[in-house]
C-alpha positions in Angstrom: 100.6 71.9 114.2 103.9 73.2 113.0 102.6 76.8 112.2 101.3 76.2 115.8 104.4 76.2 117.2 105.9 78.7 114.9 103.2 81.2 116.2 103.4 80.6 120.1 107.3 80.6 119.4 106.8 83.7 117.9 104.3 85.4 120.7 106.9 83.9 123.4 109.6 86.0 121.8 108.0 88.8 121.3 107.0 88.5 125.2 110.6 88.7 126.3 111.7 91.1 123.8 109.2 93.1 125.4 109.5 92.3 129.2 113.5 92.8 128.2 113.1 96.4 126.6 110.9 97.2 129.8 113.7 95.9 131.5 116.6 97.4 129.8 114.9 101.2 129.6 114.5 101.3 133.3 118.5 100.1 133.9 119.6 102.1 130.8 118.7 106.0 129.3 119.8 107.9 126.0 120.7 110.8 128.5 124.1 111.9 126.2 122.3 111.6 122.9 119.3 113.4 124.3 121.5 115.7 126.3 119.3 119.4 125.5 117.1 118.2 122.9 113.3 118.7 124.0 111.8 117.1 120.4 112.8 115.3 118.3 111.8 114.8 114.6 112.3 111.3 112.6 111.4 109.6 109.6 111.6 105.5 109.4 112.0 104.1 105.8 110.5 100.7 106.0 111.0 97.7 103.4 110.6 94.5 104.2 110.0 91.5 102.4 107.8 89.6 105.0 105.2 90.3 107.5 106.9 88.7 110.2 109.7 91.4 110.1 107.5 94.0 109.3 105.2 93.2 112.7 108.2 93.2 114.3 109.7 96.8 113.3 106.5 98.2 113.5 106.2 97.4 117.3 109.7 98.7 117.7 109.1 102.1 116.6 106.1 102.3 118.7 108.5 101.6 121.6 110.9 104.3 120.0 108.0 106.8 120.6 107.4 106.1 123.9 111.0 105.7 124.8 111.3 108.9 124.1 108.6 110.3 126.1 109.7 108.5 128.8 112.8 110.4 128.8 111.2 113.8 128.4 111.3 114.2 124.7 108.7 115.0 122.5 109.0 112.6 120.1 107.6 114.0 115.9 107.5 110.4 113.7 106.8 109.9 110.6 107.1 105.8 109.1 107.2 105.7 105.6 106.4 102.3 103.6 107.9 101.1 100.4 108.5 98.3 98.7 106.8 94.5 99.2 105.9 95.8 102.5 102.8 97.5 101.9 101.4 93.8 101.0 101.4 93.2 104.9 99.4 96.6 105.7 95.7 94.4 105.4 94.6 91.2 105.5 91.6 92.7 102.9 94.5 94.5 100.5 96.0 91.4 99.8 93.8 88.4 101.1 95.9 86.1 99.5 98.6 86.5 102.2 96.2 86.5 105.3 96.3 83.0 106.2 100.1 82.3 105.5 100.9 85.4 107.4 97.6 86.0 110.0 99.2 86.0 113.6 101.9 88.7 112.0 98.9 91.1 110.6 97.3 91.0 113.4 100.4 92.3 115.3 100.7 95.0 112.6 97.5 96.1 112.9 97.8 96.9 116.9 100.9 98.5 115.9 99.1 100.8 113.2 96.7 102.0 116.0 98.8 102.0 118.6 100.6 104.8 116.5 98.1 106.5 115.2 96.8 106.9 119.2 100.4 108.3 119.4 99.9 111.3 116.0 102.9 109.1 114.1 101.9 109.2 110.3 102.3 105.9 108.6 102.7 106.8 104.8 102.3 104.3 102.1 103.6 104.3 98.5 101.6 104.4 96.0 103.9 103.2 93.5 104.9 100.3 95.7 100.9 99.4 96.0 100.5 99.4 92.3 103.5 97.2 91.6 102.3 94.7 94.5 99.3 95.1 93.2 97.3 96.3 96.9 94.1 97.9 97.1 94.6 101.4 98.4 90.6 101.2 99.3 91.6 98.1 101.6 94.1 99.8 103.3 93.7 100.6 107.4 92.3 104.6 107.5 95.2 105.0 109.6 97.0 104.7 106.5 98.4 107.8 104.3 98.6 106.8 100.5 101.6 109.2 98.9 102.3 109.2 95.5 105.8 108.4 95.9 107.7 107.3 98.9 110.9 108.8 97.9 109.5 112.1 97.2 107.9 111.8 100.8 111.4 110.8 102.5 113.2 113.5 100.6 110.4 116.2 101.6 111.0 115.1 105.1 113.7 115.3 105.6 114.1 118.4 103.7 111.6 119.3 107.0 114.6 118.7 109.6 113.3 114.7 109.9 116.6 112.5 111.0 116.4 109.5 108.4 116.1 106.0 110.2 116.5 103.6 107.3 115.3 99.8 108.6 115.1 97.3 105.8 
């Protein structure tokens, strides 16, 4: 019962943290810091250490992308995952996990497709996935499996890709 609460807590603000963004993008605009920019190019570093928070940023950057659209920019993102968050990507990587954590993979996996429908590449270190011991095979197809996600950031941004770091 209490994980039942904790959940439709959860959901509930989610909800409003949506309706509110919704809400806030149609009072508010980026119009100065977009001011003459027709694209823009950024990487996200991801590392979290639970699912919850990782569901959460996930959805956020999706609403980053459309944000941006919204305001006539076309939006080039790249998320790149270290760390013990690549134990949150699948349920099947690291069943373990799944029922402590199921309402928050769930979220993440809409997110994963919701930004693959939008071209963002989701990249996963592989270094990460052998320390938290993941199974790369388990991983979502959506997924990107680097070799290391430093490297990746670095080559990025090396690429013109603004850094936003979110741990």
């Amino acid at each position: 019962m209490h994980k039942c609460l904790q959940g439709i807590k959860f959901v509930s603000f989610l909800l409003l943290f949506t309706i509110t963004s919704i809400n806030a993008e149609q009072k508010y605009n980026d119009a100065a810091a977009l001011k003459g920019i027709e694209q823009a190019k950024g990487v996200f570093l991801i590392d979290f250490k639970t699912a919850k928070t990782t569901a959460f940023y996930l959805d956020l950057i999706v609403g980053t992308y459309d944000g941006f659209k919204r305001q006539g920019v076309e939006p080039e993102i790249v998320v790149v995952v270290i760390g013990p968050t690549v134990q949150f990507l699948s349920k099947e990587a690291k069943p373990e996990l799944a029922f402590e954590y199921e309402e928050s993979f769930d979220s993440i996996q809409q997110s994963i497709k919701a930004l693959a429908k939008r071209n963002v590449r989701i990249e996963i270190c592989a270094i990460a996935t052998d320390v938290f011991d993941v199974d790369n095979e388990k991983l979502p197809k959506e997924l990107d499996v680097v070799a290391d996600g430093f490297i990746s950031l670095i080559g990025w941004q090396t690429q013109d890709y603004k850094l936003v770091p979110v741990f």
